[in-house]
PyMOL Python script that loads the backbone (N, CA, C, O; Angstrom):
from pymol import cmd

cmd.read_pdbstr("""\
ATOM      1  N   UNK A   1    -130.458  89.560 108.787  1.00  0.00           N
ATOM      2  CA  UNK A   1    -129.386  89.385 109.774  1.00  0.00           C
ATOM      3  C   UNK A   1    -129.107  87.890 109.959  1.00  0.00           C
ATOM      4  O   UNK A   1    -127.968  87.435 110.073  1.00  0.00           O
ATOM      5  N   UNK A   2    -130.654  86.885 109.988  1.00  0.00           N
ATOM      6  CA  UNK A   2    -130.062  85.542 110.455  1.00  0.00           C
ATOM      7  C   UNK A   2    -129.376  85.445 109.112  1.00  0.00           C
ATOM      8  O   UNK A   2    -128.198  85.135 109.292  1.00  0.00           O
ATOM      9  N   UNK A   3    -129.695  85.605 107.729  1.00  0.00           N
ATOM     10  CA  UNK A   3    -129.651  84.914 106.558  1.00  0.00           C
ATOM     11  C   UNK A   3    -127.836  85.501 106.531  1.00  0.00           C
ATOM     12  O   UNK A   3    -127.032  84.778 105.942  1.00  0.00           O
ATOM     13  N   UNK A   4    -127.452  86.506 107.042  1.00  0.00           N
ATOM     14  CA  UNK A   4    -125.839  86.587 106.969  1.00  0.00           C
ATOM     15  C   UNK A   4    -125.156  85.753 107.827  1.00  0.00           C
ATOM     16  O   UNK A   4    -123.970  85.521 107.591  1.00  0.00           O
ATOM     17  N   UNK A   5    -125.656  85.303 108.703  1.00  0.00           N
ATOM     18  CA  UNK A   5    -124.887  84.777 110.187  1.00  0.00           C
ATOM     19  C   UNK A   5    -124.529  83.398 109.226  1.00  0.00           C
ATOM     20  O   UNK A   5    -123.374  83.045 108.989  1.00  0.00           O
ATOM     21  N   UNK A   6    -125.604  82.777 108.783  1.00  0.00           N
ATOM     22  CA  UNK A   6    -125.625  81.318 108.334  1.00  0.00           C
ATOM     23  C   UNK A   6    -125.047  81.461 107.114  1.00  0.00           C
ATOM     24  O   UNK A   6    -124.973  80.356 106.577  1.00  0.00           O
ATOM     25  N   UNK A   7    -124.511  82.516 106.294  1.00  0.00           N
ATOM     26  CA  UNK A   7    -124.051  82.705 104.773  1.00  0.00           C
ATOM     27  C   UNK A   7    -122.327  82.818 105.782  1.00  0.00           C
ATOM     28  O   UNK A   7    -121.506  81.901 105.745  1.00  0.00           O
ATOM     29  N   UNK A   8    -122.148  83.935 106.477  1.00  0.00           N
ATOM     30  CA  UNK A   8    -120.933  83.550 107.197  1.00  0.00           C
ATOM     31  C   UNK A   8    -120.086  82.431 107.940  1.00  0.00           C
ATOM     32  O   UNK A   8    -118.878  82.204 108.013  1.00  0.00           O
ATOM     33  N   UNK A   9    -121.310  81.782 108.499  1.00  0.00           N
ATOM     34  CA  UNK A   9    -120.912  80.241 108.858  1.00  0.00           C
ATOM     35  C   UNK A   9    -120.452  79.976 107.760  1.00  0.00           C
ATOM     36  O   UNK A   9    -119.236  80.120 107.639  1.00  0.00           O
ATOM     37  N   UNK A  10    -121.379  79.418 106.370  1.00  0.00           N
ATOM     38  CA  UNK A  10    -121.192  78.829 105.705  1.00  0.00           C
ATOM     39  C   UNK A  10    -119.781  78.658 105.157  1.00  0.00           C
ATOM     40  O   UNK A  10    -119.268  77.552 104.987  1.00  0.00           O
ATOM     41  N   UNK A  11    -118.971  80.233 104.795  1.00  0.00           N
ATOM     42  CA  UNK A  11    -118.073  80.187 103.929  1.00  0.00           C
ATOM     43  C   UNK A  11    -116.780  79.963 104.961  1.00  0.00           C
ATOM     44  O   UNK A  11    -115.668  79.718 104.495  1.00  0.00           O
ATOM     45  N   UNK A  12    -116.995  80.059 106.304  1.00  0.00           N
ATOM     46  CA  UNK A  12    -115.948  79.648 107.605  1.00  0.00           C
ATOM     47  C   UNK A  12    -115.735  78.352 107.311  1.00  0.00           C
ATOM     48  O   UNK A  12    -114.568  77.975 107.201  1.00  0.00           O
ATOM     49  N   UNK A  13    -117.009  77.262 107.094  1.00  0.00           N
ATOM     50  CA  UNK A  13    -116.554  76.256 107.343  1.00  0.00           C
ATOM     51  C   UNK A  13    -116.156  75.344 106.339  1.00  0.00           C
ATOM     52  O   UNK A  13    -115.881  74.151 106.467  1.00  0.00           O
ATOM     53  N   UNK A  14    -116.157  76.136 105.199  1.00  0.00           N
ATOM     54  CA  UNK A  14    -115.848  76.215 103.464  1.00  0.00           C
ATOM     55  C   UNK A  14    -114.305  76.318 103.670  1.00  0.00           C
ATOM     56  O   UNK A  14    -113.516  75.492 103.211  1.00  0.00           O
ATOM     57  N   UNK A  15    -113.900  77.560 104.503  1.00  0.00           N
ATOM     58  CA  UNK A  15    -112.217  77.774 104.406  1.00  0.00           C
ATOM     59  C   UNK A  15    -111.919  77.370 105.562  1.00  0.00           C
ATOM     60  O   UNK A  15    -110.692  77.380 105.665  1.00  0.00           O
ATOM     61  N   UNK A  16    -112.505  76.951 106.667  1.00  0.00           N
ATOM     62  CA  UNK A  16    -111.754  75.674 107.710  1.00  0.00           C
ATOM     63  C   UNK A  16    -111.249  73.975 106.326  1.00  0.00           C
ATOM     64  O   UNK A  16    -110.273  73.257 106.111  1.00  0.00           O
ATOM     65  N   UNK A  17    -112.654  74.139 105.803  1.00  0.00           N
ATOM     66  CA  UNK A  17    -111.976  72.950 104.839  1.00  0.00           C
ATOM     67  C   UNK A  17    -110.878  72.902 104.362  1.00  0.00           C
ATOM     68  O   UNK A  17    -109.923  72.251 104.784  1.00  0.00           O
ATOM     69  N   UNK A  18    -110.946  73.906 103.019  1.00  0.00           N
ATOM     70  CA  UNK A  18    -109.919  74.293 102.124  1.00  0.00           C
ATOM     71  C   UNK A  18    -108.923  74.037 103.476  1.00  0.00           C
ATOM     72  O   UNK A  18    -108.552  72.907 103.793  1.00  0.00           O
ATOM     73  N   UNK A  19    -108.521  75.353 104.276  1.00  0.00           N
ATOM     74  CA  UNK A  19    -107.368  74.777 105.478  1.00  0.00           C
ATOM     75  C   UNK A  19    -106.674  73.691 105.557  1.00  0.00           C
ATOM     76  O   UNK A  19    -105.457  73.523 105.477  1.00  0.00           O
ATOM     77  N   UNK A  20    -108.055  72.510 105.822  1.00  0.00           N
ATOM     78  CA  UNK A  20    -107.455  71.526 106.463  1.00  0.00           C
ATOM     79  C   UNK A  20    -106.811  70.435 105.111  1.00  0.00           C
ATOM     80  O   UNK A  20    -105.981  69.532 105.206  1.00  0.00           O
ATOM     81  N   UNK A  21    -107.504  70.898 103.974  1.00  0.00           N
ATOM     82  CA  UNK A  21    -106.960  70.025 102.563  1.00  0.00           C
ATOM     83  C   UNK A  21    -105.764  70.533 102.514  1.00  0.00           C
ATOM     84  O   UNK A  21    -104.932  69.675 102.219  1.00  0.00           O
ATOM     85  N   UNK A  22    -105.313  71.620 102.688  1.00  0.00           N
ATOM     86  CA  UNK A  22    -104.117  72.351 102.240  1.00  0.00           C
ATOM     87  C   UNK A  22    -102.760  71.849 103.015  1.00  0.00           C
ATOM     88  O   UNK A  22    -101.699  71.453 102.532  1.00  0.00           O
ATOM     89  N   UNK A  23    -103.099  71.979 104.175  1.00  0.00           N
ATOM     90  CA  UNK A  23    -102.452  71.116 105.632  1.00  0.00           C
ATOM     91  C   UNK A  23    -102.069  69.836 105.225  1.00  0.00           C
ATOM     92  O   UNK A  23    -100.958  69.431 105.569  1.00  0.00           O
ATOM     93  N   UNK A  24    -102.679  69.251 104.665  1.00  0.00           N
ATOM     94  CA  UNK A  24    -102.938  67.402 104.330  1.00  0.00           C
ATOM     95  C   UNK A  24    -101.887  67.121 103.193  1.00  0.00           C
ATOM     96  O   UNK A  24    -101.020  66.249 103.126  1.00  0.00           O
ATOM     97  N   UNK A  25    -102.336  68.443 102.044  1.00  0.00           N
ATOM     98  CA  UNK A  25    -101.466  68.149 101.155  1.00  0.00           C
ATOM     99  C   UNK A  25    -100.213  68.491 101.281  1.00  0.00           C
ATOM    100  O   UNK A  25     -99.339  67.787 100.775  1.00  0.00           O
ATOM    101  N   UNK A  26     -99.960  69.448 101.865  1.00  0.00           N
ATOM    102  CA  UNK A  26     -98.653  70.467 102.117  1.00  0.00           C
ATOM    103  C   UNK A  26     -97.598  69.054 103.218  1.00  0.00           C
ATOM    104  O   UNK A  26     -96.448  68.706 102.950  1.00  0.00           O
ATOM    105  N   UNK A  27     -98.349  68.581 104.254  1.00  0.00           N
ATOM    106  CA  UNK A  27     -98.061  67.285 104.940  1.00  0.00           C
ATOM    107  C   UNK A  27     -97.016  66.224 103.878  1.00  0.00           C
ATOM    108  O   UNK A  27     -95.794  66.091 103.818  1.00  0.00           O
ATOM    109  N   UNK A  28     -98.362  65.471 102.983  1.00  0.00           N
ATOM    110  CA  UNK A  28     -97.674  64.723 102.469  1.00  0.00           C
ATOM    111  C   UNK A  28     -96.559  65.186 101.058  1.00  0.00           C
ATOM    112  O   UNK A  28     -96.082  64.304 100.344  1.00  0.00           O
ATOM    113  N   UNK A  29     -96.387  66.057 100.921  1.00  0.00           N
ATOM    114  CA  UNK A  29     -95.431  66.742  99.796  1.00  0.00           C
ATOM    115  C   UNK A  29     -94.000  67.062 100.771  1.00  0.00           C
ATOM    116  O   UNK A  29     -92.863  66.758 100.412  1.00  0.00           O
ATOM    117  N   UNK A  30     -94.242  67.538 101.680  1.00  0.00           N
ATOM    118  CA  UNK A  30     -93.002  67.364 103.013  1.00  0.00           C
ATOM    119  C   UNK A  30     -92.359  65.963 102.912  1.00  0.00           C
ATOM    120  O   UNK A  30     -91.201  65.662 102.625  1.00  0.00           O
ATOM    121  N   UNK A  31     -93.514  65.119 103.252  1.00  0.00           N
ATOM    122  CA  UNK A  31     -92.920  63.795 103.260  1.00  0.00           C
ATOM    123  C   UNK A  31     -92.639  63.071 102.292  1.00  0.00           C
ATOM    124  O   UNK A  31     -92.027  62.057 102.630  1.00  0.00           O
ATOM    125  N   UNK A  32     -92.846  63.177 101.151  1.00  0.00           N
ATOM    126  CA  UNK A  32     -92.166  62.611  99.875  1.00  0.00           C
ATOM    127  C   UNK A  32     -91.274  63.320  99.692  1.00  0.00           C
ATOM    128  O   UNK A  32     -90.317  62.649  99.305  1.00  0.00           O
ATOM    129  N   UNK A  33     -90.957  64.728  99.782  1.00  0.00           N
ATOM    130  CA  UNK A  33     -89.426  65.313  99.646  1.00  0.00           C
ATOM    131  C   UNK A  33     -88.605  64.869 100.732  1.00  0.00           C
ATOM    132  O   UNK A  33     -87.512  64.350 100.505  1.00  0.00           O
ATOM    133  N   UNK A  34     -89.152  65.069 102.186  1.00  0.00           N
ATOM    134  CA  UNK A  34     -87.969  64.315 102.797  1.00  0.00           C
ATOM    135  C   UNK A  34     -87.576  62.806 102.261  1.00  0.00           C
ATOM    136  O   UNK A  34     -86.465  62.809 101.730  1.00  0.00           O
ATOM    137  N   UNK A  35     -88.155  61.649 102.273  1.00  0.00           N
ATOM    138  CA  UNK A  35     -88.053  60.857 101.514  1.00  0.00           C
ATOM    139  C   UNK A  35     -87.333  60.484 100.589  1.00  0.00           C
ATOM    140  O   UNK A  35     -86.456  59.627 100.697  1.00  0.00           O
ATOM    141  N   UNK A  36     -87.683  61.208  99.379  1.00  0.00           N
ATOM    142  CA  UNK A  36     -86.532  61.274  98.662  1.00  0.00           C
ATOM    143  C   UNK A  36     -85.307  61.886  98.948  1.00  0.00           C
ATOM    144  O   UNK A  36     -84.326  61.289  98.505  1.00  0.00           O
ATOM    145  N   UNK A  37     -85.065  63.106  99.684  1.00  0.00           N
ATOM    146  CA  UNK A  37     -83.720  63.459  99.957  1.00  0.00           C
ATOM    147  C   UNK A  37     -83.777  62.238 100.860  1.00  0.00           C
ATOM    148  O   UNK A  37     -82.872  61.602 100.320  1.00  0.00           O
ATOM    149  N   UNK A  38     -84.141  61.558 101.721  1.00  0.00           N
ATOM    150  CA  UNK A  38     -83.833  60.738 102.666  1.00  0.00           C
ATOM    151  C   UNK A  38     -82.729  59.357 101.689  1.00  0.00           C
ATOM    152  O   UNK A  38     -81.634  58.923 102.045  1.00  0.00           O
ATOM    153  N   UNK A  39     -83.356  59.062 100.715  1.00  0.00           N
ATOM    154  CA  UNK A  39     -82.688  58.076  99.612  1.00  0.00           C
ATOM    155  C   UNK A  39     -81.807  58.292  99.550  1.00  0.00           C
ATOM    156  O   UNK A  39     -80.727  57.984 100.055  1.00  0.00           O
ATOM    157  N   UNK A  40     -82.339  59.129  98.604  1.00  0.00           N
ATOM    158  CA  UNK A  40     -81.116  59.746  97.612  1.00  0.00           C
ATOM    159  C   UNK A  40     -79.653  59.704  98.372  1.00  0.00           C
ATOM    160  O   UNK A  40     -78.776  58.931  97.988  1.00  0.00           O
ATOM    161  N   UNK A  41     -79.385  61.000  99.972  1.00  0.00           N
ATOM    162  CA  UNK A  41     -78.403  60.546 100.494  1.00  0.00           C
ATOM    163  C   UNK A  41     -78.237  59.575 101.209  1.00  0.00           C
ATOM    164  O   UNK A  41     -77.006  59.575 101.214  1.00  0.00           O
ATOM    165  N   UNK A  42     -78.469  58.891 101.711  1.00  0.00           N
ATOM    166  CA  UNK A  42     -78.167  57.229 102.316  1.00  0.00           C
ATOM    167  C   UNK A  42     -78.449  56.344 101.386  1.00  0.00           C
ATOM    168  O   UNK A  42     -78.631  55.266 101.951  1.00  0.00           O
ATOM    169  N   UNK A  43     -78.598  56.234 100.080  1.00  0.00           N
ATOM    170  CA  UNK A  43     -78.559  55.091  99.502  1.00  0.00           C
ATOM    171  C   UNK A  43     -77.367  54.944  98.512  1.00  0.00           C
ATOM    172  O   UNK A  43     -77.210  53.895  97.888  1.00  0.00           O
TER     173      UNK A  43
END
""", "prot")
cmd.dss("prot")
cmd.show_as("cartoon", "prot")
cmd.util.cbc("prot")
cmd.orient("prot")
């Protein structure tokens, strides 16, 4: 029972990660497309 609790933690805080990489990247890919559309029309 403990050895699942701590195997369940484990993979929570495995896909809180993944999450928060995904967030980060998904972030800055927003902001280089706005960006470039930002150029592109005003320049």
């Amino acid at each position: 029972c403990d050895a699942v609790t701590v195997n369940q933690r484990r993979s929570h805080r495995t896909l809180t990660l993944y999450s928060y990489q995904h967030r980060l990247f998904f972030c800055a890919l927003a902001t280089f497309v706005f960006n470039a559309f930002f150029k592109a029309r005003f320049t």
